[in-house]
MDAnalysis code that builds the backbone (N, CA, C; Angstrom):
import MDAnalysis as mda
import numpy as np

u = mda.Universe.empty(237, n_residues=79, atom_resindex=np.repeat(np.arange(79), 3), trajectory=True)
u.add_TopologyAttr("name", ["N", "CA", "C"] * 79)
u.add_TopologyAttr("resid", np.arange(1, 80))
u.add_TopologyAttr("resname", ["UNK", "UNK", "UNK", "UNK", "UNK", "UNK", "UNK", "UNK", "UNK", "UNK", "UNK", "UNK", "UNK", "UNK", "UNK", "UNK", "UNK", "UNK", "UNK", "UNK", "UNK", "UNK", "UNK", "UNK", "UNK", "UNK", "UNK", "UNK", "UNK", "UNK", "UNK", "UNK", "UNK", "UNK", "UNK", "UNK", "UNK", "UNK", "UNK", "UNK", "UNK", "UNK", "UNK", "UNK", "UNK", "UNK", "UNK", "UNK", "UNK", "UNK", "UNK", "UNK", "UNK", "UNK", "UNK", "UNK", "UNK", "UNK", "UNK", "UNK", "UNK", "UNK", "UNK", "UNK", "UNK", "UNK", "UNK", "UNK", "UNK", "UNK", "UNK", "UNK", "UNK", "UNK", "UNK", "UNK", "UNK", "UNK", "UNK"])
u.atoms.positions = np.array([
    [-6.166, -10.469, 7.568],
    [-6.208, -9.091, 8.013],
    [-5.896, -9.055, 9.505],
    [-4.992, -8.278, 9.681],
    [-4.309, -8.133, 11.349],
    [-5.240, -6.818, 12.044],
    [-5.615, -6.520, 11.265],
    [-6.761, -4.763, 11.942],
    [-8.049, -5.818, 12.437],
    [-8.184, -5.786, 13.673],
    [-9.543, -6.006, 14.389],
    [-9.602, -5.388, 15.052],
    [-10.874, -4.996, 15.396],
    [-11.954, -4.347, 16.378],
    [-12.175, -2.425, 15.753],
    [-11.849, -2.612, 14.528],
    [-11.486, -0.778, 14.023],
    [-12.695, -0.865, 14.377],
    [-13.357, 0.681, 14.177],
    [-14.652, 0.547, 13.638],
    [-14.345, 2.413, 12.829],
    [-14.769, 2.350, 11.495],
    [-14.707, 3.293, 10.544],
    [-15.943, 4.595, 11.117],
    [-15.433, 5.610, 10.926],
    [-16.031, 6.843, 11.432],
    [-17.147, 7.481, 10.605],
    [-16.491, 7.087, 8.975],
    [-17.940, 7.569, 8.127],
    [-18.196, 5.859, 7.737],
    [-19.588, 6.121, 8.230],
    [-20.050, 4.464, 7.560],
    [-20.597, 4.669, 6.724],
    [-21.429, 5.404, 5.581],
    [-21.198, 5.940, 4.313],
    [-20.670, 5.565, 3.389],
    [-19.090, 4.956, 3.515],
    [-18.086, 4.526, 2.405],
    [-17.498, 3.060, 2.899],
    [-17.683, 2.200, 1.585],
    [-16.989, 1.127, 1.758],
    [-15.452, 0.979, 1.656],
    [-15.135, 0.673, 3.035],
    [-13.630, 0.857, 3.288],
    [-13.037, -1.152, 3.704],
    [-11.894, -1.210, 3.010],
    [-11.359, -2.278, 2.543],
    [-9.845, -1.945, 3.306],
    [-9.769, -3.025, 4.522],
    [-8.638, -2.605, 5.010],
    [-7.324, -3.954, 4.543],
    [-6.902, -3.659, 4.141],
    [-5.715, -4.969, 3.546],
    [-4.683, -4.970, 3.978],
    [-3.989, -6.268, 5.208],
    [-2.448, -5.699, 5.024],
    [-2.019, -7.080, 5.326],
    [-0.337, -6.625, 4.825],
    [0.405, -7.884, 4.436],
    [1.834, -8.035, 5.026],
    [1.545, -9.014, 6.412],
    [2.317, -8.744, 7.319],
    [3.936, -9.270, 6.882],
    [4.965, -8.649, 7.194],
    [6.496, -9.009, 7.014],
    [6.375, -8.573, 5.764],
    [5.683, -7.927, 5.026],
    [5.757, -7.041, 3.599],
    [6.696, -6.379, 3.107],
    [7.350, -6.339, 2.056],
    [8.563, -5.491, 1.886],
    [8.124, -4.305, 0.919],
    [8.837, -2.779, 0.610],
    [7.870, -2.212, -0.340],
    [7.877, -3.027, -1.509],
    [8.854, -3.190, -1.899],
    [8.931, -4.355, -3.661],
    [7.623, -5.087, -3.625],
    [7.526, -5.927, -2.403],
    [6.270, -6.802, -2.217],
    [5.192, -6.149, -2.970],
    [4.871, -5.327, -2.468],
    [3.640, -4.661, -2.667],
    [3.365, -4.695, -4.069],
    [4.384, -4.794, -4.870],
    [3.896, -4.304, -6.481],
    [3.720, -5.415, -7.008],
    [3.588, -6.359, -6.251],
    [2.405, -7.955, -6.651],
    [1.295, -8.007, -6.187],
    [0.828, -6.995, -4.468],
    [-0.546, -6.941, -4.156],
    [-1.363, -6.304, -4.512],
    [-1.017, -5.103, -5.490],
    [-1.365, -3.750, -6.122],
    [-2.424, -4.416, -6.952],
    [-2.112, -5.065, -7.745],
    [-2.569, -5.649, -8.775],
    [-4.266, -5.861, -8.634],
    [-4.602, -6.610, -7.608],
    [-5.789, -7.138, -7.336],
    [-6.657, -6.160, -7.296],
    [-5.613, -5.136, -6.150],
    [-6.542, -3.858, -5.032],
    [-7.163, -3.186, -6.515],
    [-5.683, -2.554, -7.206],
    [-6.273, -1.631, -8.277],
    [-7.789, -1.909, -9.119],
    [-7.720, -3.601, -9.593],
    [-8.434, -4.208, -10.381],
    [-10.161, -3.658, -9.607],
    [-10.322, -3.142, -8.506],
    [-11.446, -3.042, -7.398],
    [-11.783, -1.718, -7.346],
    [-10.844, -1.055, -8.050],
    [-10.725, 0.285, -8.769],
    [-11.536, 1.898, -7.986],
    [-10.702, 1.616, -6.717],
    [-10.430, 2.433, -5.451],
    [-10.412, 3.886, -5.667],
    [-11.278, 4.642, -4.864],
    [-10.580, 6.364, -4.783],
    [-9.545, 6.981, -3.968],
    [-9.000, 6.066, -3.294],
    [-8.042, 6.576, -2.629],
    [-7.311, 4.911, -1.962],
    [-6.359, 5.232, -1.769],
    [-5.014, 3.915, -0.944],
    [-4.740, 5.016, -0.057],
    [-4.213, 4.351, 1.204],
    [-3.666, 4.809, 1.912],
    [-2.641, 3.468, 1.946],
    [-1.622, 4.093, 1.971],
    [-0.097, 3.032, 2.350],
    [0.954, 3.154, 3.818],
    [1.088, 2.193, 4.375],
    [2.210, 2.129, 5.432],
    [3.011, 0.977, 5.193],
    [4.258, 1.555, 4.400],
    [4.537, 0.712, 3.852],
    [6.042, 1.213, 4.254],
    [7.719, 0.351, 4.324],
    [8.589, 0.644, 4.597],
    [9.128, 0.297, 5.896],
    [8.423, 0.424, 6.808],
    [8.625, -0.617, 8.468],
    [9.615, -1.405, 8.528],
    [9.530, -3.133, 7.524],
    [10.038, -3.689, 7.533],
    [11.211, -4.104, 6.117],
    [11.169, -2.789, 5.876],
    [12.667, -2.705, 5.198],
    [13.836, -2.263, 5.726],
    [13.117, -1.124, 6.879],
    [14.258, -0.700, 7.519],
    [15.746, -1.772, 8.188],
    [15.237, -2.328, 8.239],
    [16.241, -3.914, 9.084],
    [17.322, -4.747, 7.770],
    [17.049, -4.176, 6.350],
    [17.421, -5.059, 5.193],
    [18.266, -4.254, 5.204],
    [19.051, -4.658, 3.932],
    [19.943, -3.834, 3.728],
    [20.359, -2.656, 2.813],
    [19.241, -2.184, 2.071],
    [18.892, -1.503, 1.692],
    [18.985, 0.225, 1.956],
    [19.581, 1.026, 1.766],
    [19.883, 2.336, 1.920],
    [18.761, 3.758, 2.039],
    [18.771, 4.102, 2.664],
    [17.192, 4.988, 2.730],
    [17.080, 5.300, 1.414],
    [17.504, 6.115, 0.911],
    [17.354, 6.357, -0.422],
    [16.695, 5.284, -1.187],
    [17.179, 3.743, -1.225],
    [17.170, 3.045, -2.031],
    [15.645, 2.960, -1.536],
    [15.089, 2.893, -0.210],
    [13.826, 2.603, 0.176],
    [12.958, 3.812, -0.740],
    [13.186, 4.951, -0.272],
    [12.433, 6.065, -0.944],
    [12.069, 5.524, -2.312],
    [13.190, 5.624, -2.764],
    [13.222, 5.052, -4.555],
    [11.931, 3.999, -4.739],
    [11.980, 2.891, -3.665],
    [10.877, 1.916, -4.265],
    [9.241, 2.665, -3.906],
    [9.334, 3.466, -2.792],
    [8.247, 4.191, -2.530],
    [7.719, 4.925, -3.334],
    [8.191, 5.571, -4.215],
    [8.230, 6.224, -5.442],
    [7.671, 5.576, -6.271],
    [8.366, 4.665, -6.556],
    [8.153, 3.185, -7.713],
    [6.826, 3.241, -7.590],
    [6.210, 2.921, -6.352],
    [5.321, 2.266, -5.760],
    [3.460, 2.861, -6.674],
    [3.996, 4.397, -5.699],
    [3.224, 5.505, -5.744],
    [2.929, 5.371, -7.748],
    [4.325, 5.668, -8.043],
    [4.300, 6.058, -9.414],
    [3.125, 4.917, -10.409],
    [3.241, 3.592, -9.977],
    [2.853, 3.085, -10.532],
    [1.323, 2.584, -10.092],
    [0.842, 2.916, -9.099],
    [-0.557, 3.372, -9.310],
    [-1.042, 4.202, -9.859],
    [-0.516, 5.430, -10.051],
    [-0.942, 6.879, -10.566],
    [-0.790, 6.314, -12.093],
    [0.130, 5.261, -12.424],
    [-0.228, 4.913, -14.020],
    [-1.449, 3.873, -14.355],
    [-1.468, 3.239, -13.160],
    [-2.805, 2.281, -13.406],
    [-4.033, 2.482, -13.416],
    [-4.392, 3.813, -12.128],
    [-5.639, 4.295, -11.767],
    [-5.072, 6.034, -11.673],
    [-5.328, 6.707, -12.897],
    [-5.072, 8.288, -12.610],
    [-5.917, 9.220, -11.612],
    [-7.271, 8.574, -11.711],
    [-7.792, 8.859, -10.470],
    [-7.348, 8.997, -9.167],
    [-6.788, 7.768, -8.633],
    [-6.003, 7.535, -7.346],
    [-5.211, 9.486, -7.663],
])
């Protein structure tokens, strides 16, 4: 985990900060897996950064963002 020194505003809720540095969005739909399994009310994602530099077409990025999204909302409808 690259986040040190946060400190969370409602301490109330157990918050799980995860990130996965040089990440691509595709990446992500191998780390999903675990997070979902922990069976979360909410993700927040920043994800796309380091696609911009590939070669990949905005669109084509959107598209996996989509992917992304879409396929949590099938794993956890909650989310």
């Amino acid at each position: 985990n690259v986040v040190h020194g946060w400190e969370m505003s409602n301490t109330d809720r157990t918050v799980a900060v995860k990130s996965f540095s040089g990440s691509k969005v595709n990446d992500m739909q191998d780390y999903l897996k675990p997070l979902l399994r922990r069976n979360p009310h909410q993700i927040i994602f920043h994800v796309g950064t380091n696609d911009i530099k590939s070669e990949k077409s905005p669109d084509q990025l959107v598209e996996g963002i989509v992917k992304l999204v879409s396929q949590v909302r099938e794993k956890s409808a909650h989310i």
